[in-house]
N, C-alpha and C positions, 0 to 999 in steps of 0.2 A: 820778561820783566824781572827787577835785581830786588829783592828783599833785601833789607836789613836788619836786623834785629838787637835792639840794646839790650847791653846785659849791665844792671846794676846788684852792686854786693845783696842779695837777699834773691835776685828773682831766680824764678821755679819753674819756668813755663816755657823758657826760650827754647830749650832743646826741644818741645812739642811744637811751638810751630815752626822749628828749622825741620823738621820730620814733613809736617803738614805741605809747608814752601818747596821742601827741595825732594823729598819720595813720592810723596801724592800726585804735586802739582807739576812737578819736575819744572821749578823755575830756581834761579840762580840765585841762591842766601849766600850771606854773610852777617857775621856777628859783628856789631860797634862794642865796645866798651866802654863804658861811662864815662871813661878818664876821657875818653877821643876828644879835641874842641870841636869838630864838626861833622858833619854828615860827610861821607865820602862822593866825592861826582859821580860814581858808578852805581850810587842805590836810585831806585825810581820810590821805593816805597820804603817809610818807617817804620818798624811796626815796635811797642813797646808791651811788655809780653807779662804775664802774670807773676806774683812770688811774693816777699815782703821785701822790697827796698830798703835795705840800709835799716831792716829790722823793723819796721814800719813804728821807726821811736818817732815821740812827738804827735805823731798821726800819722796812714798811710799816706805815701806820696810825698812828705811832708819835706823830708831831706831828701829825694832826689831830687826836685824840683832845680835844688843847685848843683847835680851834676855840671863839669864841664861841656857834656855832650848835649843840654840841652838848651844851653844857646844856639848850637847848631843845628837842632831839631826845632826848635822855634821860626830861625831863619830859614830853613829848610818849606817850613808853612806857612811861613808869609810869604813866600817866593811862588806858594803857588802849590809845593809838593804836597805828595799824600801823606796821612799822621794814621797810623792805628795805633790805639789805646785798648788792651784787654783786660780786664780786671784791676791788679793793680796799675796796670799802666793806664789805665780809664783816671786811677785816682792820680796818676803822677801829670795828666794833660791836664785833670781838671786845676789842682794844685798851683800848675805853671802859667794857668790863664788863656791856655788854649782852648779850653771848653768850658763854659760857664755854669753856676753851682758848685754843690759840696755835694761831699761822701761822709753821710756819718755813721755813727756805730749801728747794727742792724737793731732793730726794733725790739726784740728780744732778748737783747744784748747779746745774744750768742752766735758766734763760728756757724756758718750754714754752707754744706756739704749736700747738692743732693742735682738731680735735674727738675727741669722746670718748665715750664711753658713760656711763649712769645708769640704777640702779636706783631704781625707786621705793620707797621703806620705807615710807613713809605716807603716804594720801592723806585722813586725816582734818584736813589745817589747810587752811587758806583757800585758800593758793597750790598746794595739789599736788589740790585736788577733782576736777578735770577729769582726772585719769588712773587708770588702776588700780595696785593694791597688787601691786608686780610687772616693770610694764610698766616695758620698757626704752627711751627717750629718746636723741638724739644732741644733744648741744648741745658748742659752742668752749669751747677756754681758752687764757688767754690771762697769764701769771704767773711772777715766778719765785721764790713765798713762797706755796707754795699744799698748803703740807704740816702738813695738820692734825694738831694732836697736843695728847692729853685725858689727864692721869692716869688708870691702869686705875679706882679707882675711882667718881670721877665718869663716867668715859665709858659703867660699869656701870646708872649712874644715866640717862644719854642713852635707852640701850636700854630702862630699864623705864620710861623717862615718852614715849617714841614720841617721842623731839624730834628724833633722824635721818632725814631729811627725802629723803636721794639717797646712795648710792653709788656708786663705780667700777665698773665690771663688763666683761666681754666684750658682743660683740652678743649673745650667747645667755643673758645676764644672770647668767653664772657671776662668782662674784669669783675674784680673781687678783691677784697680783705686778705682773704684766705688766699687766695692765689699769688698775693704781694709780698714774698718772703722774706723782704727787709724795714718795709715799711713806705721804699719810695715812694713822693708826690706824684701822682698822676699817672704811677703804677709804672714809671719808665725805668728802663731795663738797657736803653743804649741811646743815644744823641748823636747830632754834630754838628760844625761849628755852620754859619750862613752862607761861608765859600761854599760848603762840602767836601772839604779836601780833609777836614781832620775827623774822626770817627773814636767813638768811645764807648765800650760796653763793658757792664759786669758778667754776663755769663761768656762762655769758654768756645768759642764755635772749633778751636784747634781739639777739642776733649770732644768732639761729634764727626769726627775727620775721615771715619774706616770703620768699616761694619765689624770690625773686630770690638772697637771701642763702646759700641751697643748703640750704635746711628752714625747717621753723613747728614746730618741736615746742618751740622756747619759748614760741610766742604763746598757747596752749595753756596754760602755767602763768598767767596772769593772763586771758585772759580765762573762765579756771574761779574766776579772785578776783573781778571782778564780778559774776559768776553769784552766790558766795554771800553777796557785800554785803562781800568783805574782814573775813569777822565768824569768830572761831576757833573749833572745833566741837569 
């Protein structure tokens, strides 16, 4: 499988997951540039990667949205391909109208730096196969617009098409207040869109990659996406 990985003027994170994609996983990356107009034929997966975008002025995500390259990442997901969104790239698909809601400032108003808990809601798309419906995960975060928020009624819609993908939670995978470290509605922590081809999450699964890094329970979310060919179930 061919990674891609955008690199717009601010991101921070792409060299973590070309490490993650191409040492870990030993599959075949390459980096786009923002300027690109399109996806190259030879990526199978997008992935757009954590950092501040173009300074994240305006709001994150705000101006890359008009990247050249993300016409061809749009097109790229309406055709069918796979979309990964991490952090700020969560906020650049939300932005672009590939995943619905907003990112707004965290709850506390302050930069939050730390690891976290996550439940799993569903393991029926490509990126969560490899765990159980259930099972609680630690992965970083790393943000300080990481507070998701969905009008009640579409959000209703999230819950009945299974496009909530991770929550918040304590280690005992209870939800909570306390366990919501940004504020988001309904304590969600990753989405994706009703194909399942596009995927978006605020914590870091590339920063849980190598027992060096102080856990692999990211490495786990994509290599259960090889296992199933990256194909939405």
């Amino acid at each position: 499988m061919r990674f891609g990985i955008v690199v717009f003027p601010g991101s921070n994170c792409d060299t973590d997951c070309n490490d993650l994609f191409s040492r870990v996983l030993r599959q075949e990356t390459r980096f786009i540039w923002h300027g690109e107009k399109g996806v190259p034929s030879d990526v199978d997966v997008v992935v757009l990667p954590g950092g501040f975008s173009y300074g994240d002025y305006l709001r994150a995500g705000a101006l890359a949205r008009f990247s050249p390259v993300m016409t061809g990442v749009k097109a790229f997901a309406e055709a069918g391909g796979t979309v990964i969104g991490i952090c700020n790239g969560f906020q650049v698909l939300v932005e672009s109208g590939l995943l619905p809601g907003a990112l707004r400032q965290n709850k506390s108003g302050q930069f939050i730096c730390k690891s976290v808990f996550l439940r799993i809601e569903n393991n029926q798309a490509a990126i969560t196969a490899g765990y159980q419906k259930g099972q609680v995960i630690s992965l970083p975060i790393a943000h300080g617009e990481g507070n998701y928020y969905i009008d009640p009624l579409a959000c209703s819609r999230l819950i009945e098409k299974g496009q909530i993908l991770f929550r918040y939670c304590t280690q005992e995978g209870a939800l909570s207040d306390a366990a919501n470290p940004n504020g988001s509605v309904e304590h969600i922590a990753g989405i994706c869109n009703e194909r399942r081809n596009v995927f978006g999450m605020m914590p870091h699964p590339e920063r849980a990659s190598d027992r060096l890094l102080g856990g692999t329970d990211g490495v786990r979310m994509f290599q259960s996406f090889l296992t199933t060919g990256g194909l939405r179930r």
